[in-house]
KEBA-873749 format. One record per residue (C-alpha): x, y, z; residue in one letter. Coordinates in pm, 1 decimal. Example, Ala and Ser with C-alpha at 12.3 -4.5 7.8 and 13.67 -1.06 7.14 Angstrom:
[node [1230.0 -450.0 780.0] "a"]
[node [1367.0 -106.0 714.0] "s"]
This chain:
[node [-13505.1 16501.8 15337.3] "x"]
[node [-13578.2 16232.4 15108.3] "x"]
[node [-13445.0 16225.9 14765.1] "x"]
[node [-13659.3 16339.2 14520.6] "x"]
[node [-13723.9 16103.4 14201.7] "x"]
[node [-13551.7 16119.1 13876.6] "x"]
[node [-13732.7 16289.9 13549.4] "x"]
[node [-13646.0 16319.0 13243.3] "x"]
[node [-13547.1 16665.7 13113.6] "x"]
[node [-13528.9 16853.9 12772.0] "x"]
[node [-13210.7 16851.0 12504.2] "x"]
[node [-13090.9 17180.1 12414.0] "x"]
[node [-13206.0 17314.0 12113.4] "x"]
[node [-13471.6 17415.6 11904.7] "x"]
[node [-13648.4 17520.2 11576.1] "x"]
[node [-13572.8 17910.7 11507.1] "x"]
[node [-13771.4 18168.4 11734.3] "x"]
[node [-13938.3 18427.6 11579.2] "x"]
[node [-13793.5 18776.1 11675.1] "x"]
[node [-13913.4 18814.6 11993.5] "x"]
[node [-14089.8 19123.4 11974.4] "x"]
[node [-14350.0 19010.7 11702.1] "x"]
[node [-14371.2 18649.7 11856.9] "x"]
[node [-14441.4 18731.5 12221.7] "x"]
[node [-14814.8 18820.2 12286.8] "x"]
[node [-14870.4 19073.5 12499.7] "x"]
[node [-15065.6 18850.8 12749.9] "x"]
[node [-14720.6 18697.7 12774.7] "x"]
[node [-14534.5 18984.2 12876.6] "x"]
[node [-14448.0 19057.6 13241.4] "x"]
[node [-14542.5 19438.2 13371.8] "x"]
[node [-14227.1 19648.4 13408.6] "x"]
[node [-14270.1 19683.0 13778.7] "x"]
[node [-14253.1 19324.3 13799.8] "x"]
[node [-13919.5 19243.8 13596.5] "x"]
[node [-13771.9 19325.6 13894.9] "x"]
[node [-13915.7 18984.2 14049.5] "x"]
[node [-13990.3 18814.7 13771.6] "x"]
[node [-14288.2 18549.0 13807.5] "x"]
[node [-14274.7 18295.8 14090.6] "x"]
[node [-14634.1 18178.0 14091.0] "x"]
[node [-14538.3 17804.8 14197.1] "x"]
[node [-14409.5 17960.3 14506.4] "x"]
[node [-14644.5 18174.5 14559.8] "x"]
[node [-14873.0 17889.1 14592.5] "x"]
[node [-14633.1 17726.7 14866.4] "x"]
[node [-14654.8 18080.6 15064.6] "x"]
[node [-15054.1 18094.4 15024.0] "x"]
[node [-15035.5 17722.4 15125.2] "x"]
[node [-14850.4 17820.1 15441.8] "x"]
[node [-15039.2 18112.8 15519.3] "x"]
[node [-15357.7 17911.8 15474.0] "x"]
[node [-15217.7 17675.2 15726.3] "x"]
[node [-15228.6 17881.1 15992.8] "x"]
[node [-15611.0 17889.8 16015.4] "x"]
[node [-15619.4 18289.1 16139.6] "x"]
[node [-15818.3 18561.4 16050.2] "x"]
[node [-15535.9 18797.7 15970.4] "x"]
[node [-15419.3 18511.8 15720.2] "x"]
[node [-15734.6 18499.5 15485.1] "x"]
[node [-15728.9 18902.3 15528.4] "x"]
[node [-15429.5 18897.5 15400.6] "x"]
[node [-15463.3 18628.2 15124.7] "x"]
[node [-15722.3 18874.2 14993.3] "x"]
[node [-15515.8 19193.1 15040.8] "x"]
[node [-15227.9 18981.4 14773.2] "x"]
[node [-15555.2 18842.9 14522.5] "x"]
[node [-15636.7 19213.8 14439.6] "x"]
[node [-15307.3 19280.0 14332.3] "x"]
[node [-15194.7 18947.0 14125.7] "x"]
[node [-15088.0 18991.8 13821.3] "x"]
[node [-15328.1 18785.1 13586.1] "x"]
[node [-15291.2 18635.0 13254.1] "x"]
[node [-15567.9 18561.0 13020.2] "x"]
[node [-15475.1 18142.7 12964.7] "x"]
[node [-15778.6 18056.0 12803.7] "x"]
[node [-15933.5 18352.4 12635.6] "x"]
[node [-15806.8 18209.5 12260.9] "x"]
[node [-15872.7 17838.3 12362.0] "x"]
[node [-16196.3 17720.8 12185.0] "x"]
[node [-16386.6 17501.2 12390.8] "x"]
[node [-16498.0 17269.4 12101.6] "x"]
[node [-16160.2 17139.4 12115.9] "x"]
[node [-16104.3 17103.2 12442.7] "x"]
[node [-16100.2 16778.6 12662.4] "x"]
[node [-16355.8 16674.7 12904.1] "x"]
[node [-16332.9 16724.6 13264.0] "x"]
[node [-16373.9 16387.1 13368.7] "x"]
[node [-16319.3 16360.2 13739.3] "x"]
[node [-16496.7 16628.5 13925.1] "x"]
[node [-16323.9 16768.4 14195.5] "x"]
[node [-15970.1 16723.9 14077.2] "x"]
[node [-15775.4 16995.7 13921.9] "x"]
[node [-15453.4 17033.3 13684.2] "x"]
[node [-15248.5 17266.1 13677.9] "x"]
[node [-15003.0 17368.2 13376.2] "x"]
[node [-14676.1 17514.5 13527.0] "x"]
[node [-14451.3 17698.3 13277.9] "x"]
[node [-14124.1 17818.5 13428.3] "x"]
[node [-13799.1 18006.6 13303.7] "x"]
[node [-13405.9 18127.4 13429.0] "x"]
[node [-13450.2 18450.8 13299.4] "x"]
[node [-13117.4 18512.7 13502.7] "x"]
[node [-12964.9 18184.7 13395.3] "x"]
[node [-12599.4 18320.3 13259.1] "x"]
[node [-12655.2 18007.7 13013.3] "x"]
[node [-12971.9 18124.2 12910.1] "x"]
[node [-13062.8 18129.2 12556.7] "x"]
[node [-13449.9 18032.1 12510.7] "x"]
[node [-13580.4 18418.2 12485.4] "x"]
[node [-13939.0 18407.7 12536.1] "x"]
[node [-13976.3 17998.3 12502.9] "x"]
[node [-14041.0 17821.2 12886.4] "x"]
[node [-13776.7 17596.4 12965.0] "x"]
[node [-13999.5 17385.9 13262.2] "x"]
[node [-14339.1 17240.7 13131.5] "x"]
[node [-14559.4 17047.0 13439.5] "x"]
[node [-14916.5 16940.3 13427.4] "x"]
[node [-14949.2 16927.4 13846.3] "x"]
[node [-15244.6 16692.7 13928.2] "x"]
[node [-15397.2 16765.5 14262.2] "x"]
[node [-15621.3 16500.3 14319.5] "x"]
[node [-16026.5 16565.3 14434.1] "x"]
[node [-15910.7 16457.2 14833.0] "x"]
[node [-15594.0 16710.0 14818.3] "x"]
[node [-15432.2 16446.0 14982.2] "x"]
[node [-15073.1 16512.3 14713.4] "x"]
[node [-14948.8 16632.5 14419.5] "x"]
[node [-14846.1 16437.6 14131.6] "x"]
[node [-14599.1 16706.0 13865.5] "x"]
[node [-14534.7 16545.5 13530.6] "x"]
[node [-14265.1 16742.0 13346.9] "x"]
[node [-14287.9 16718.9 12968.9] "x"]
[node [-13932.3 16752.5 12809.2] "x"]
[node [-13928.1 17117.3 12665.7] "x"]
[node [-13790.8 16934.4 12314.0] "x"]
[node [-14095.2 16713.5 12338.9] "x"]
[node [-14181.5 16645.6 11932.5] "x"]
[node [-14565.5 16738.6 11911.7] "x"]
[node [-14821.0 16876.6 11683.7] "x"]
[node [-14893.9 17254.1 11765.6] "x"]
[node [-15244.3 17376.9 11677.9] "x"]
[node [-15253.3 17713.4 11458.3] "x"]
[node [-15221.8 18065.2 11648.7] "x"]
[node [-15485.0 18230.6 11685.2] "x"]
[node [-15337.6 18499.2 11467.9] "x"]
[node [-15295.2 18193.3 11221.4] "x"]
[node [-14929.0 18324.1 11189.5] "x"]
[node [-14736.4 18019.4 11342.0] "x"]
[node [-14823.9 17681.5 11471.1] "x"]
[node [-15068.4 17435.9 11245.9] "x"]
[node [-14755.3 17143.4 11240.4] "x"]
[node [-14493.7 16939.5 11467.3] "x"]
[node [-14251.1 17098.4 11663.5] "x"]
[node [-14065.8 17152.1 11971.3] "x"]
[node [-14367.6 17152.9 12260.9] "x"]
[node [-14221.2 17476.3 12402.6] "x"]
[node [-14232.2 17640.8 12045.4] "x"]
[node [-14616.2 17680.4 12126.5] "x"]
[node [-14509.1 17983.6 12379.2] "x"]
[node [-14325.1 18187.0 12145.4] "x"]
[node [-14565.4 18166.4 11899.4] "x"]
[node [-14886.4 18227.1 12106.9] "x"]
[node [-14855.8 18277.0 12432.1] "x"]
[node [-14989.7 18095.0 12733.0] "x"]
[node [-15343.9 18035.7 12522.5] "x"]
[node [-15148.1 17807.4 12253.7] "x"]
[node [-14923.2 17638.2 12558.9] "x"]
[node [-15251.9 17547.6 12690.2] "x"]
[node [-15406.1 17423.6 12364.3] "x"]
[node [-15087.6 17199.4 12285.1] "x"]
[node [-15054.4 17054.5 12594.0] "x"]
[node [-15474.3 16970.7 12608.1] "x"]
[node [-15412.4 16851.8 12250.3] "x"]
[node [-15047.4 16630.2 12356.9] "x"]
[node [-15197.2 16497.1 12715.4] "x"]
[node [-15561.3 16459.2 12646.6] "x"]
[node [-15613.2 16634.8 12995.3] "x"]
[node [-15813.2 16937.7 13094.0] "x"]
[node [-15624.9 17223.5 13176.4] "x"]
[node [-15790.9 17427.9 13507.5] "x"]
[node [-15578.9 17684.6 13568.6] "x"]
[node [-15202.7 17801.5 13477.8] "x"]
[node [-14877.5 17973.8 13689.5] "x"]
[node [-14563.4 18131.5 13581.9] "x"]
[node [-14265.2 18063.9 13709.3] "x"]
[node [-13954.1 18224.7 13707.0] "x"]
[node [-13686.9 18006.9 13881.1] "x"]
[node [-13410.8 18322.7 13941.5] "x"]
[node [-13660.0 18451.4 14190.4] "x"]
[node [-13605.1 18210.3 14445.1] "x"]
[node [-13311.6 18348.4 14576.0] "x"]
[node [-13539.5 18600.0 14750.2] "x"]
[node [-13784.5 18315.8 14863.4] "x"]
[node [-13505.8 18154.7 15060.9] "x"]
[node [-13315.7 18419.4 15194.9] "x"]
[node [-13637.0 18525.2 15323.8] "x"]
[node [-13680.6 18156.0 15480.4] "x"]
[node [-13355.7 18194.9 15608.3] "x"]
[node [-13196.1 17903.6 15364.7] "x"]
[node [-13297.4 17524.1 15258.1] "x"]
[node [-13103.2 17241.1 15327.1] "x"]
[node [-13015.7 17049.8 15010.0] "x"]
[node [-12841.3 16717.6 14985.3] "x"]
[node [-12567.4 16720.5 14674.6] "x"]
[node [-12563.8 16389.4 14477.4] "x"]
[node [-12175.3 16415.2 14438.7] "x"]
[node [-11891.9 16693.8 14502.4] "x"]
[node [-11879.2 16943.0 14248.8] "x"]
[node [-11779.0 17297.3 14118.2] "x"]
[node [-12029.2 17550.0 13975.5] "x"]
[node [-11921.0 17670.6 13569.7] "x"]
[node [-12051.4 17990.6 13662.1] "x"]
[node [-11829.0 18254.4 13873.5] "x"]
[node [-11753.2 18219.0 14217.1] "x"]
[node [-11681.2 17877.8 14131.3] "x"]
[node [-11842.9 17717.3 14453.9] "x"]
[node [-11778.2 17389.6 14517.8] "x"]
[node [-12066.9 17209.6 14605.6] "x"]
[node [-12013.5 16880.4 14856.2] "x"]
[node [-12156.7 16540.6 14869.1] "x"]
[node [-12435.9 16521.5 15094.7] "x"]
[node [-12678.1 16737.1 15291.8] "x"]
[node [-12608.0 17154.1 15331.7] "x"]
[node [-12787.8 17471.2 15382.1] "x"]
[node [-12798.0 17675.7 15078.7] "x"]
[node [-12913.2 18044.7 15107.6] "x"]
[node [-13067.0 18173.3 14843.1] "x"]
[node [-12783.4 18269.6 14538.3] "x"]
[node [-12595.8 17950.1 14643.1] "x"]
[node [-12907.7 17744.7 14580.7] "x"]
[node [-12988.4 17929.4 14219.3] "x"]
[node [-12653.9 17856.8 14136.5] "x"]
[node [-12677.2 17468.1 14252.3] "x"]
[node [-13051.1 17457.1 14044.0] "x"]
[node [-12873.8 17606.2 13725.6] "x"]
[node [-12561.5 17305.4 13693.2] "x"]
[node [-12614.6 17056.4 13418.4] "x"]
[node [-12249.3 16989.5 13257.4] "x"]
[node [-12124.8 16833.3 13516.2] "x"]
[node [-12297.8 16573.1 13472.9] "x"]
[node [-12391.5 16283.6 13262.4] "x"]
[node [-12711.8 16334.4 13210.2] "x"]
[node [-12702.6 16684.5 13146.2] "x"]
[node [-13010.7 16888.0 13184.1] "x"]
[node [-13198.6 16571.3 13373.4] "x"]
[node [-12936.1 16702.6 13619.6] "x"]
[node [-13088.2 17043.9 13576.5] "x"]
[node [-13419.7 16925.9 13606.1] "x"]
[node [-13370.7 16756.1 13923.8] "x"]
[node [-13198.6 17003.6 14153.4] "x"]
[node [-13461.9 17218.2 14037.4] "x"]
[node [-13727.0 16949.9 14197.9] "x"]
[node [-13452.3 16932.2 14545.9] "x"]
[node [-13508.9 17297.7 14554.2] "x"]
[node [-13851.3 17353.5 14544.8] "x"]
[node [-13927.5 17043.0 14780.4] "x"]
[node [-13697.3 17252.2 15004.2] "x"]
[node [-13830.1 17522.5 14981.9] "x"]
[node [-14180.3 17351.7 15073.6] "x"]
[node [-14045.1 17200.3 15360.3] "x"]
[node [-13863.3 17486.3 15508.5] "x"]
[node [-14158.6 17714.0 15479.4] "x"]
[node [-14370.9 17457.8 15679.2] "x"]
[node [-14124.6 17393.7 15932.3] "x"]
[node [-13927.6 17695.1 15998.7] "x"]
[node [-14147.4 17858.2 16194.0] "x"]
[node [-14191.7 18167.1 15960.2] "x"]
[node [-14551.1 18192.9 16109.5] "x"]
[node [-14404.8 18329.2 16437.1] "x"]
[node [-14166.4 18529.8 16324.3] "x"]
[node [-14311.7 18870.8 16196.2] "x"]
[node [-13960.1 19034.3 15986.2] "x"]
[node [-13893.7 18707.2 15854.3] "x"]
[node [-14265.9 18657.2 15718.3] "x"]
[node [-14307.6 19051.4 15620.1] "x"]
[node [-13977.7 18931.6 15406.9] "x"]
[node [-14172.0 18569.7 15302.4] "x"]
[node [-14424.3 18780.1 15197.2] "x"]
[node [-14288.9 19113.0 14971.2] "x"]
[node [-14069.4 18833.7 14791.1] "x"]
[node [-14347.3 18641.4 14667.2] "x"]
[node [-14662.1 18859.2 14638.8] "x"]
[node [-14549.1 19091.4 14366.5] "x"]
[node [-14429.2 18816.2 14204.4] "x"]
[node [-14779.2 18636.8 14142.3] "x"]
[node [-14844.7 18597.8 13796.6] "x"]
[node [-15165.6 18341.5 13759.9] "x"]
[node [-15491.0 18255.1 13500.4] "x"]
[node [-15807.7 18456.7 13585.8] "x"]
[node [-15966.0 18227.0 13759.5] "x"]
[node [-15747.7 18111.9 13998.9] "x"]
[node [-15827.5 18196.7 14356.0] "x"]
[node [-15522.8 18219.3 14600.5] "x"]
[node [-15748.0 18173.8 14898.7] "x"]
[node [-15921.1 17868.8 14760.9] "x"]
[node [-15571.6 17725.1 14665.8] "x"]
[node [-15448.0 17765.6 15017.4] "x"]
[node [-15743.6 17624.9 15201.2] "x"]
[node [-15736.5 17326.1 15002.7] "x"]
[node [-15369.7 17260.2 14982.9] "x"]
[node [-15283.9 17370.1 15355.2] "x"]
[node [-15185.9 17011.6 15410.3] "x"]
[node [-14936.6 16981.5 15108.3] "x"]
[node [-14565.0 16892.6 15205.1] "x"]
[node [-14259.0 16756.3 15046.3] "x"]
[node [-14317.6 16416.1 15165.2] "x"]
[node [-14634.9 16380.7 14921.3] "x"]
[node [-14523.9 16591.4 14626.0] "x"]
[node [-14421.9 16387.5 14349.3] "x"]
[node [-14208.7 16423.2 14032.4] "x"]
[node [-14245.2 16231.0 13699.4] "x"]
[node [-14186.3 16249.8 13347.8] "x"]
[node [-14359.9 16221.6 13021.4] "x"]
[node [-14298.9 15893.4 12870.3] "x"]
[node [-14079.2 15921.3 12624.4] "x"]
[node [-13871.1 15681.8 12337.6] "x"]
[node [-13553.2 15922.7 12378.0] "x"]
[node [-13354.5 16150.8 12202.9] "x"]
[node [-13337.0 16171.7 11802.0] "x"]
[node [-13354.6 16417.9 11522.7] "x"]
[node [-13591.3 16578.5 11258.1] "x"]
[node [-13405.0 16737.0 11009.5] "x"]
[node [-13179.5 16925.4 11196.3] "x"]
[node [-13302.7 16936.9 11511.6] "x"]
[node [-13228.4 16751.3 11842.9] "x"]
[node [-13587.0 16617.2 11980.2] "x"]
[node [-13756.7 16404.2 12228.6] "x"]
[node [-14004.2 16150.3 12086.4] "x"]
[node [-14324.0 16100.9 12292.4] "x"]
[node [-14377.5 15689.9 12392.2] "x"]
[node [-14786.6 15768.5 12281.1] "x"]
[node [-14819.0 15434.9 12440.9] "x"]
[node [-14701.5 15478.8 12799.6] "x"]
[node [-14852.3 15832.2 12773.8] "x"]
[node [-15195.0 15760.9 12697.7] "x"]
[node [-15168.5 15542.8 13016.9] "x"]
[node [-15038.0 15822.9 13198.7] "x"]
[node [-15232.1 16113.9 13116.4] "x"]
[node [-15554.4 15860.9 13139.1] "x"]
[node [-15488.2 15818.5 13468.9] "x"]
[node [-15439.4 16166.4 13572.7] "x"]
[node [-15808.9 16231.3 13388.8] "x"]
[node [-15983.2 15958.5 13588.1] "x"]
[node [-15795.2 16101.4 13907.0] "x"]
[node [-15637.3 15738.3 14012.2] "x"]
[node [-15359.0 15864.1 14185.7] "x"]
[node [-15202.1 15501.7 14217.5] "x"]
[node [-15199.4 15474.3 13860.9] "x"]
[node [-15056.7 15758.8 13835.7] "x"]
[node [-14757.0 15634.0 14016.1] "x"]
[node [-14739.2 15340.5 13862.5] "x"]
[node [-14746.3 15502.5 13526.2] "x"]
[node [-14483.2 15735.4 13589.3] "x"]
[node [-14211.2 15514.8 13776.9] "x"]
């Protein structure tokens, strides 16, 4: 497996939440039934994209059985359209990720995301570029729509807490410049049942290590095959290492290219318990915008691997402070390069760009 590249990540911290039951709208709450799960729409996408691969019948029948009962979110019903950015390349889409730990035993965001990814899929399918903006990105967050928070700079992930997936949307148009197509939730504690079900991912360590969080496992240099609690617990280490949650941020990345590649080559297809277990660990979990189609996603993506899914970063200056507060500063510069690349759909740009 080839090692995925280095992105920045997000510095702890953040400006005060609101309590969390006045600052969480209720299009940003997850069903009951579904806690259980939490949301795992990024993998749900790699199972669709599996499914879709095999071409049958029974596969699309069964894409449609899981579309009736996703669990949808209403991304863009408070997004004005005057303010929106023009779709500029036809046929491409983006894609705003926003994922969570909600079992992380360091947790501490409430109802912020700590992942943020604007995944460009360009109009020939052909890869996928993921730019992760730093959750302590400094930006300017537009008003809520109950004009209760928002309408100055702050922390980028600020703009979930204080309106929901409709103001993460409207930040990250107003930060990137890009048109946002459709959105998935992810919750990153419920891949432990995506790769049990896979029967484990093979992950190669950067160094030899222990986990901070009990039992202790020591994780070894080089390649091994993680089921699914001992690859959680790899995703969740950070103080081990220098660079902290950039550590986080990338064995995050090693898992889900793992998990990509396993599903693709593990034969899961011909194996009926292990794909009834594929399946009842990811299609509950769904959560996605209104307008996303699983079936469309999975025809179009059916030839998506590891090899050409990519990783990058927002540009950014570094680390500083505002008042109080530990921040990332945007490079506006290298950004406006970036993102107006991923509008015109010139993937090589792109690349270049984000190396």
């Amino acid at each position: 497996m080839s090692r995925p590249e280095q992105v920045a990540a997000p510095t702890p911290g953040g400006p005060p939440d609101p309590p969390a039951a006045a600052s969480t709208p209720e299009g940003a709450r997850a069903r009951p039934k579904r806690r259980r799960w939490g949301r795992i729409a990024l993998v749900a996408v790699l199972a669709v994209v599996l499914l879709g691969a095999g071409g049958t019948v029974a596969g699309a029948l069964w894409l449609r059985s899981v579309e009736r009962g996703v669990d949808r979110v209403d991304a863009f019903a408070e997004v004005p359209e005057q303010e929106r950015p023009a779709a500029v390349a036809r046929g491409a889409l983006n894609i705003m990720v926003l994922g969570s730990d909600s079992r992380d035993p360091d947790g501490t965001q409430g109802s912020r995301t700590d992942t943020i990814i604007v995944a460009h899929l360009p109009k020939d399918r052909s890869s996928a570029e993921l730019i992760s903006i730093p959750r302590d990105t400094w930006v300017p967050v537009p008003r809520s729509a109950d004009g209760r928070h928002g309408g100055r700079e702050a922390k980028i992930n600020a703009a979930y807490a204080w309106g929901g997936v409709p103001l993460m949307v409207r930040t990250v148009e107003q930060f990137t410049g890009v048109r946002i197509d459709h959105v998935v939730l992810v919750d990153f504690a419920g891949f432990r049942e995506i790769i049990d079900a896979l029967g484990g991912v093979e992950i190669t360590s950067e160094k030899t290590f222990t986990s901070i969080h009990p039992p202790f496992r020591t994780f070894r240099q080089g390649p091994q095959l993680m089921d699914g609690e001992t690859a959680l617990d790899y995703a969740r280490q950070r103080k081990q290492f220098a660079d902290g949650d950039f550590a986080r941020i990338r064995h995050q990345q090693q898992v889900i290219k793992a998990i990509l590649d396993r599903a693709a080559s593990g034969g899961i297809l011909a194996n009926p318990s292990r794909l009834n277990a594929f399946v009842r660990a990811t299609s509950d979990s769904v959560s996605v915008d209104r307008g996303m189609s699983l079936l469309d996603m999975a025809t179009q993506l059916r030839g998506l691997r590891g090899g050409n899914l990519f990783f990058f970063t927002s540009p950014s200056r570094g680390t500083g402070t505002v008042g109080s507060e530990s921040v990332v500063f945007a490079d506006d510069r290298r950004a406006r390069t970036l993102y107006d690349a991923v509008r015109r759909d010139a993937v090589k740009e792109i690349v270049a760009a984000g190396s």
